[in-house]
C-alpha positions in Angstrom: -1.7 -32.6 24.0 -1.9 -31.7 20.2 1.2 -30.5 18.4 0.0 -27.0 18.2 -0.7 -26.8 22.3 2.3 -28.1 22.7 4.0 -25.0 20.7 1.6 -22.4 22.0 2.5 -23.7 26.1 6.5 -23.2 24.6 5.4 -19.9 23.3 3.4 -18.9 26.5 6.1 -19.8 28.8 8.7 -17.9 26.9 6.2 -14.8 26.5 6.0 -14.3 30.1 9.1 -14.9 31.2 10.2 -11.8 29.8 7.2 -9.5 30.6 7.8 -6.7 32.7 4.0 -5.4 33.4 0.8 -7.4 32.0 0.2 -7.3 29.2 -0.5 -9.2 25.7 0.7 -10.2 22.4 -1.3 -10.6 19.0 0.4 -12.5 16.5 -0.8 -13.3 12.7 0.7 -15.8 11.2 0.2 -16.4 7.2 1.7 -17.9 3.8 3.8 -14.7 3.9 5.3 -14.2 6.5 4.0 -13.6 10.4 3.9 -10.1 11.8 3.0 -9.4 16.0 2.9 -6.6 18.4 2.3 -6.4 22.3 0.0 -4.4 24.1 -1.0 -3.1 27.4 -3.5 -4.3 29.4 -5.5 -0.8 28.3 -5.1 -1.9 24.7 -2.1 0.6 23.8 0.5 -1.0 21.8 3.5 -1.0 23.9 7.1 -2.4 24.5 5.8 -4.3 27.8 8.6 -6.4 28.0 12.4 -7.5 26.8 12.9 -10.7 25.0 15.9 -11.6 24.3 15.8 -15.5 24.9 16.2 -18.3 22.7 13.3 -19.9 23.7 10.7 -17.3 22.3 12.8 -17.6 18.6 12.6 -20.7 18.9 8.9 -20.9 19.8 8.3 -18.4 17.0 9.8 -20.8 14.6 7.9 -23.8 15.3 4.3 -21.5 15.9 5.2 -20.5 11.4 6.0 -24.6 11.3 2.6 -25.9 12.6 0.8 -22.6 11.2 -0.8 -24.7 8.0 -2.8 -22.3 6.1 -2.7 -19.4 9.0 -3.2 -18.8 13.0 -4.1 -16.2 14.5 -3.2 -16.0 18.2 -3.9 -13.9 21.6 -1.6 -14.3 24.3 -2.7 -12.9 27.7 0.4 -12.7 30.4 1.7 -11.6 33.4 5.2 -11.0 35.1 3.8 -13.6 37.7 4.2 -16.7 35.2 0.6 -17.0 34.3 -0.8 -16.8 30.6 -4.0 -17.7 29.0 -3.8 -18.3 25.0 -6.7 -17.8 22.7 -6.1 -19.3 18.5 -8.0 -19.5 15.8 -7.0 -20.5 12.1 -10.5 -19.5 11.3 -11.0 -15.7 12.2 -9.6 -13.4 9.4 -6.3 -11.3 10.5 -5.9 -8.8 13.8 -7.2 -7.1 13.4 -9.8 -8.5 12.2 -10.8 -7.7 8.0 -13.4 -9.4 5.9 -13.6 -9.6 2.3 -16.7 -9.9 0.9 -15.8 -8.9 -2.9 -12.8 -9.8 -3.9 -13.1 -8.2 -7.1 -13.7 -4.7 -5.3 -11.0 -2.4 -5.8 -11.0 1.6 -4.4 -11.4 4.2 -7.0 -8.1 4.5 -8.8 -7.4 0.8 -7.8 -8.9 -0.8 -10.9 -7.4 -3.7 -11.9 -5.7 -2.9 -15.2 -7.3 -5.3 -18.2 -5.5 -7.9 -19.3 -2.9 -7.5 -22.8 -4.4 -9.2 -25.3 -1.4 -10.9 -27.3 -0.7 -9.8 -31.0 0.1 -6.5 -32.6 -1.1 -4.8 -35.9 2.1 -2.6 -35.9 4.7 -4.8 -37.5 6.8 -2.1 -39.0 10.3 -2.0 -38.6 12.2 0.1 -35.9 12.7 3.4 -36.5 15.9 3.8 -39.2 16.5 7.6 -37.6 15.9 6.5 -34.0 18.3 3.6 -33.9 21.0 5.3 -35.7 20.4 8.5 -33.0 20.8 5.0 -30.2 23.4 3.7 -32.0 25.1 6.7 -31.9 24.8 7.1 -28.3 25.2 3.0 -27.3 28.4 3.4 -29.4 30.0 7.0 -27.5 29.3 5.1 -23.5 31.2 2.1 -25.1 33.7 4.0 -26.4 33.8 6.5 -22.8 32.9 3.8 -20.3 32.7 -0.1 -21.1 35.5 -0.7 -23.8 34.6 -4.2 -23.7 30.5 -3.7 -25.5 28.2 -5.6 -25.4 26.5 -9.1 -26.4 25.2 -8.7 -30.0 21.2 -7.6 -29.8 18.4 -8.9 -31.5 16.8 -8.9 -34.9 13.8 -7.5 -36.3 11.6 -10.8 -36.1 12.6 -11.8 -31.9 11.6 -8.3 -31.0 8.5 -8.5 -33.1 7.8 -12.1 -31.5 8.0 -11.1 -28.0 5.8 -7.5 -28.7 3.1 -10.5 -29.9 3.9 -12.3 -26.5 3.2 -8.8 -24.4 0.1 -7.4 -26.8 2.2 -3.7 -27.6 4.9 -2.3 -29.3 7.7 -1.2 -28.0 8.8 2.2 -28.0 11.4 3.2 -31.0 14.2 3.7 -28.8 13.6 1.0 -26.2 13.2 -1.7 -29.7 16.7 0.5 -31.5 18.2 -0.6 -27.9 17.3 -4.3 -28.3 18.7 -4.4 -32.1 22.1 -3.2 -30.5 22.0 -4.4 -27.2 21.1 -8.3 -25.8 21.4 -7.0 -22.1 23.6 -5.7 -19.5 24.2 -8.5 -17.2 28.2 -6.7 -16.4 26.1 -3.8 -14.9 27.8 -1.0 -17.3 25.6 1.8 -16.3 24.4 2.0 -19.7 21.1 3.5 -18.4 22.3 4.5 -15.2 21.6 3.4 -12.2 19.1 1.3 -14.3 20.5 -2.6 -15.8 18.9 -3.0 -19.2 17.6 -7.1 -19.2 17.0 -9.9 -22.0 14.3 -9.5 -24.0 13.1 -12.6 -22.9 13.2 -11.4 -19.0 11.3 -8.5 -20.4 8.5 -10.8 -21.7 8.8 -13.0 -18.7 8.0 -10.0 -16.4 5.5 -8.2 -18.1 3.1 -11.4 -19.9 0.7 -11.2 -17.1 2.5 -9.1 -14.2 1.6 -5.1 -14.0 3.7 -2.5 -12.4 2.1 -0.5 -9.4 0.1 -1.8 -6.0 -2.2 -4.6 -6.8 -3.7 -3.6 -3.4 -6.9 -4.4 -1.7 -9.2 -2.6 0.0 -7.8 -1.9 3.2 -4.1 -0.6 1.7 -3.3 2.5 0.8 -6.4 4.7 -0.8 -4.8 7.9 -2.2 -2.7 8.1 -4.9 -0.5 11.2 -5.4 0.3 13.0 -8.1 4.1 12.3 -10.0 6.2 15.5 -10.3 6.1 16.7 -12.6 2.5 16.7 -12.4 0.2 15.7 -15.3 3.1 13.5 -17.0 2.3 10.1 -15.3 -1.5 9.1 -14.8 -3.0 8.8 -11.4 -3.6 5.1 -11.3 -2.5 2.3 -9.1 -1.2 0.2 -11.8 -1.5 0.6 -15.1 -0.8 -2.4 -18.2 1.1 0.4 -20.1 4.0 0.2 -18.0 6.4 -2.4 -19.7 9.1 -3.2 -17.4 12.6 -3.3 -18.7 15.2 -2.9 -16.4 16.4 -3.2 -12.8 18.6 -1.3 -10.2 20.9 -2.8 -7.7 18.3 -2.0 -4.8 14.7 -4.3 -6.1 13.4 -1.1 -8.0 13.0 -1.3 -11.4 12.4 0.8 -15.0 9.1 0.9 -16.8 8.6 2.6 -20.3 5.1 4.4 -20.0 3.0 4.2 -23.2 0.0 5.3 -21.4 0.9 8.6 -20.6 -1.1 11.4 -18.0 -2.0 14.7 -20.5 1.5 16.4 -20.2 3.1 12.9 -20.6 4.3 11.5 -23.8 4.5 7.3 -25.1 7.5 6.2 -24.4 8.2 8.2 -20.7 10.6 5.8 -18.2 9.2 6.0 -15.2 10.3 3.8 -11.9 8.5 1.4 -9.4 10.0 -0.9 -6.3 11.2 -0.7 -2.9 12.4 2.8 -2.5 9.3 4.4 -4.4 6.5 6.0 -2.7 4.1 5.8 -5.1 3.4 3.4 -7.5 5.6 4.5 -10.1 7.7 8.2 -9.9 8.8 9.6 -13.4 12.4 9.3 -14.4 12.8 11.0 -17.8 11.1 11.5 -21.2 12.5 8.7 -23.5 14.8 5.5 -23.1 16.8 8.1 -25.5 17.3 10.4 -23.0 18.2 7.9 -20.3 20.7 6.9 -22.3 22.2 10.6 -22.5 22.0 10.9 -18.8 24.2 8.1 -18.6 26.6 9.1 -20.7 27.0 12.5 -19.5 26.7 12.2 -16.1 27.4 8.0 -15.1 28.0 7.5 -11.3 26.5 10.5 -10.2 24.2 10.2 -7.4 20.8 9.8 -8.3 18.4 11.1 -5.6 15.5 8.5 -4.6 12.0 9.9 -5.0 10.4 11.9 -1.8 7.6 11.1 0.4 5.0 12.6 -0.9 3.6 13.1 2.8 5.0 15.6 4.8 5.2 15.2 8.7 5.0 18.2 11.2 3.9 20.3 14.1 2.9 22.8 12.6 1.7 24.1 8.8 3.3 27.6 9.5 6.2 26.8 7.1 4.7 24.0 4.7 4.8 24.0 1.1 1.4 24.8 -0.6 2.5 22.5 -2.5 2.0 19.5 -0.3 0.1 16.5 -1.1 -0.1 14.7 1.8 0.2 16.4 5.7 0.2 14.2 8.6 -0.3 17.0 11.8 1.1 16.2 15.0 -0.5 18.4 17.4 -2.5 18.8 20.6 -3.9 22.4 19.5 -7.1 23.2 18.1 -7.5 22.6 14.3 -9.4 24.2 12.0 -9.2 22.7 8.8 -9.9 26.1 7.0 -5.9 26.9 7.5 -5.3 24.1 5.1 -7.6 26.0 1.9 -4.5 27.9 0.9 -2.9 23.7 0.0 -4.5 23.6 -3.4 -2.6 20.5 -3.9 -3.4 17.9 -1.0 -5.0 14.9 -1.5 -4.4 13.3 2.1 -4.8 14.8 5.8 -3.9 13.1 8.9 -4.2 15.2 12.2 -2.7 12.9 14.9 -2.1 13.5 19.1 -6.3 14.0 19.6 -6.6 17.5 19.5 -9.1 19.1 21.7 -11.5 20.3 18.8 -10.8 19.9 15.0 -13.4 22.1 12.7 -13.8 20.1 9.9 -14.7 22.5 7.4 -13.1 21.8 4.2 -14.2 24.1 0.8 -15.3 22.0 -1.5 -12.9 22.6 -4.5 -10.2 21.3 -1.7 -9.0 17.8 -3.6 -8.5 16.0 -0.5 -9.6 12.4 -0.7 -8.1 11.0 3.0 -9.1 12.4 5.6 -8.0 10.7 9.1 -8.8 13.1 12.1 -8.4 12.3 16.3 -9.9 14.8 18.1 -11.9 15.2 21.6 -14.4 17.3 19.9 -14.9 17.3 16.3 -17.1 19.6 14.5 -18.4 18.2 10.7 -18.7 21.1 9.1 -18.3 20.8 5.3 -16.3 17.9 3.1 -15.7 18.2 -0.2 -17.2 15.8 -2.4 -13.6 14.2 -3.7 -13.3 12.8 0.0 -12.5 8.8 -0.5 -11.4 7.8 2.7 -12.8 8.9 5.7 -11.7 7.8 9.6 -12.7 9.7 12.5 -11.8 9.0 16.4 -11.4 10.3 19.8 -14.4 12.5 20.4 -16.0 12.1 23.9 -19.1 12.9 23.2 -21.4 10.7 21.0 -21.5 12.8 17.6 -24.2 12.1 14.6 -22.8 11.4 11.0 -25.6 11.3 8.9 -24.2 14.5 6.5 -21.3 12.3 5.5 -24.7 10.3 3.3 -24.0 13.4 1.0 -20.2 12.4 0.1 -21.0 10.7 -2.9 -16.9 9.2 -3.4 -17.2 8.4 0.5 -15.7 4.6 -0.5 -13.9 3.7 2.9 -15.3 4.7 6.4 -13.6 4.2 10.0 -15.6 5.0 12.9 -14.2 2.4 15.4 -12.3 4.9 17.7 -15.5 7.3 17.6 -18.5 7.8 19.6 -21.1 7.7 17.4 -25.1 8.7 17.8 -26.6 7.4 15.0 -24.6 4.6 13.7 -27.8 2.9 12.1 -27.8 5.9 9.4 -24.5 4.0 7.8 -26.8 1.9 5.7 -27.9 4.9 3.7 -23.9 5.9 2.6 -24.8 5.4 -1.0 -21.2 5.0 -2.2 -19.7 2.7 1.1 -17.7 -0.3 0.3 -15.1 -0.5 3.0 -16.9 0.0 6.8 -14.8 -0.4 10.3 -16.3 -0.1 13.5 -15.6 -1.5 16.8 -17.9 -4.3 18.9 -20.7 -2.4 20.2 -21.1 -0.4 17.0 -21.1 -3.8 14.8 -23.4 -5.6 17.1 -25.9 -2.2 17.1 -25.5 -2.5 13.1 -26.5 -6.1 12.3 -29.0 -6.5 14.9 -30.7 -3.4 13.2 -30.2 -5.0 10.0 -28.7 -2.2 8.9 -25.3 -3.2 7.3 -25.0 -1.2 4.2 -25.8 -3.2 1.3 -23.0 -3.1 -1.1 -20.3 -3.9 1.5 -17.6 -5.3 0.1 -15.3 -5.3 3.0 -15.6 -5.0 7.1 -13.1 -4.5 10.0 -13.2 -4.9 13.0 -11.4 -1.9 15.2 -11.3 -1.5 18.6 -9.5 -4.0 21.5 -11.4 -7.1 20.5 -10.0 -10.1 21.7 -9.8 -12.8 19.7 -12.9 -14.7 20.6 -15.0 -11.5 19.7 -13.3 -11.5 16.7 -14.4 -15.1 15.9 -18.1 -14.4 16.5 -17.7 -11.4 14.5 -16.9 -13.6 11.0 -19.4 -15.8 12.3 -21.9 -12.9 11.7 -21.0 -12.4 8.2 -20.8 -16.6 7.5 -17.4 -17.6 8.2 -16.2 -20.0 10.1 -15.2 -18.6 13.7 -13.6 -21.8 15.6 -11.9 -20.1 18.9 -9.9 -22.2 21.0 -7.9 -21.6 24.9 -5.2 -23.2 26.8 -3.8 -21.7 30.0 -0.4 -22.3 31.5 2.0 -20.9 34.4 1.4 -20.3 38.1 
């Protein structure tokens, strides 16, 4: 028996000794980390069991130990004691995703070009803005942190590290570095930001850019900063220089590439508790300085979810951005004209009929619908992202050909007429559909031709998933072991 039999029969074992209905497990294990989730035997992710033995950690541990370069595994049980085992280290993920260009980004997703280094501007800072800083740095020492700070740098190391990064600094952000080397006690100086070394700052921002360096299956919309217009739309940007931390793995950015109502120099914020990929924080390092002084220790309130969820849009904002609808009424999608702002629409709990008639100045670009019947009216033409799922009856798509931004398309959860029609989409990049519909596609030879990425949807197992990548050329190695009663 090979090493990795031997963990997968521990793993089994310790599977289905804690299942309380059949059921099965898929687990992804990667360079990164592992990630799982049980299911019933219908294919609906469920809590089918309790596990609270030693064993399954254990086997857990030793399944990331024996993973090499990834595994993907299917584990088939019963309460009974029996359990069959499908792996693979060949097929992609579950579920299962292809990239075919790796280069391909959604629109908005560009990868920011790289900083050249040097700088024609090799002026010296500011005289009025560092005395307004040192005027301020000086009033927080003398209010809040008696003790200063570690002498800053000169003229030439803040030149030599803007010729490392490929920019200038902002005025007040280089005045700050003359006076300042860092704020490794954690002053509050910028509250609740920590100002860094200049040398972390050049460390961090050389060749690493703020935002989601995503692919495309993450994340497609992008919403708008409040207050709109001041920070561009962008997933990542190389004009957001990083230059200080909290105490929670976010982080400060100056912006000096601005939205319209923006200005050089903005701080905005990107990390963990973020939304997007940066929110706005302030005009000026200047006036994050002010803030700090006048009001240090206050609470600081962490960005909001620019999605809203609800039952109903009787009492929403107009303002929304992003609705995700949890209903099992009718829909029609007219209601939602009035929300001149929303750029994503999810209507979840498969409603019994969703009219999908959208005007076309609406700026929605996701649109995620589950509905028995669904009725494709009208789109507008900024539509993106498109998934569709739960009708009964087969419905055709070939209108959505008209959609000329229509990047990303799932259809696996739908009943579809005309699923050949896909290859004419001319703007699809990103295409999931389940089994049947995949296996109607290629043996038509009707995959669209630009594809840069494919999923797999559906309950495929993971031997269906294997000959899947073997239709687009990968490798698609599936092996079994069985074990129990």
């Amino acid at each position: 028996m090979s090493e990795i039999d031997d963990v997968l029969h521990q793993l089994g074992t310790a599977f289905v000794a804690g299942l309380r209905e059949p059921g099965y497990q898929l687990i992804s294990v990667h360079a990164h980390g592992s990630r799982s989730q049980t299911y019933t035997q219908a294919g609906e992710p469920a809590l089918v069991g309790r596990w609270k033995n030693l064993d399954l950690d254990n086997a857990m541990t030793a399944l990331a130990e024996v993973a090499g370069r990834g595994l993907v595994v299917e584990m088939i049980g019963d309460p009974g004691g029996a359990y069959t085992i499908h792996w693979s280290r060949d097929a992609p993920s579950l579920p299962a995703r292809i990239v075919l260009d790796e280069d391909y980004r959604l629109p908005g997703h560009e990868r920011p070009p790289v900083r050249e280094p040097g700088t024609s501007d090799v002026g010296v800072t500011d005289p009025v803005v560092l005395a307004e800083v040192e005027r301020l740095v000086g009033e927080f020492v003398a209010r809040h942190h008696p003790h200063g700070y570690a002498p800053g740098h000169t003229e030439e190391e803040i030149l030599a590290a803007e010729q490392h990064l490929g920019v200038r600094l902002p005025e007040d952000l280089r005045a700050l570095y003359r006076l300042v080397h860092d704020d490794h006690g954690e002053s509050g100086l910028l509250d609740p930001f920590v100002l860094v070394s200049l040398a972390a700052l050049v460390e961090w921002n050389r060749q690493n850019y703020p935002g989601y360096h995503d692919g495309p299956f993450d994340r497609a919309v992008i919403f708008d900063c409040e207050p709109v217009g001041h920070v561009r739309r962008v997933s990542s940007s190389n004009g957001w220089i990083t230059f200080a931390r909290d105490y929670g793995s976010n982080f400060a950015a100056v912006d000096l590439d601005p939205g319209p109502l923006g200005r050089v120099g903005q701080v905005v914020t990107h990390g963990r508790d973020v939304w997007a990929p940066v929110e706005y924080v302030t005009t000026s390092v200047t006036d994050l300085l002010r803030r700090a002084i006048a009001t240090l220790d206050d609470e600081r309130p962490s960005p909001a979810d620019p999605e809203i969820r609800v039952d109903s849009i009787a009492a929403l904002p107009t303002s929304a951005q992003g609705i995700v609808l949890h209903t099992q009424a009718p829909v029609r999608f007219g209601d939602f004209a009035p929300f001149t702002n929303l750029r994503s629409l999810v209507v979840r709990g498969k409603v019994p009929l969703a009219d999908i008639d959208l005007p076309a100045h609406s700026p929605v670009e996701r649109l995620s619908v589950e509905a028995a019947r669904w009725v494709l009216t009208g789109l507008p033409p900024t539509v993106i992202d498109l998934t569709l799922a739960g009708n009964d009856e087969p419905a055709p798509v070939a209108h959505l050909a008209a959609l000329p931004n229509l990047a990303r398309l799932d259809l696996s959860e739908a009943a579809v007429s005309d699923i050949e029609v896909l290859a004419t989409f001319p703007a699809l990049r990103v295409l999931t559909l389940n089994g049947r519909q995949w296996t109607n596609v290629l043996a038509a030879g009707r995959q669209p031709a630009q594809l840069a990425a494919a999923g797999l949807g559906g309950s495929a197992g993971l031997g269906d998933t294997a000959r899947w990548a073997q239709a687009f050329g990968r490798e698609g190695t599936c092996h079994t072991i069985t074990g129990g009663r």
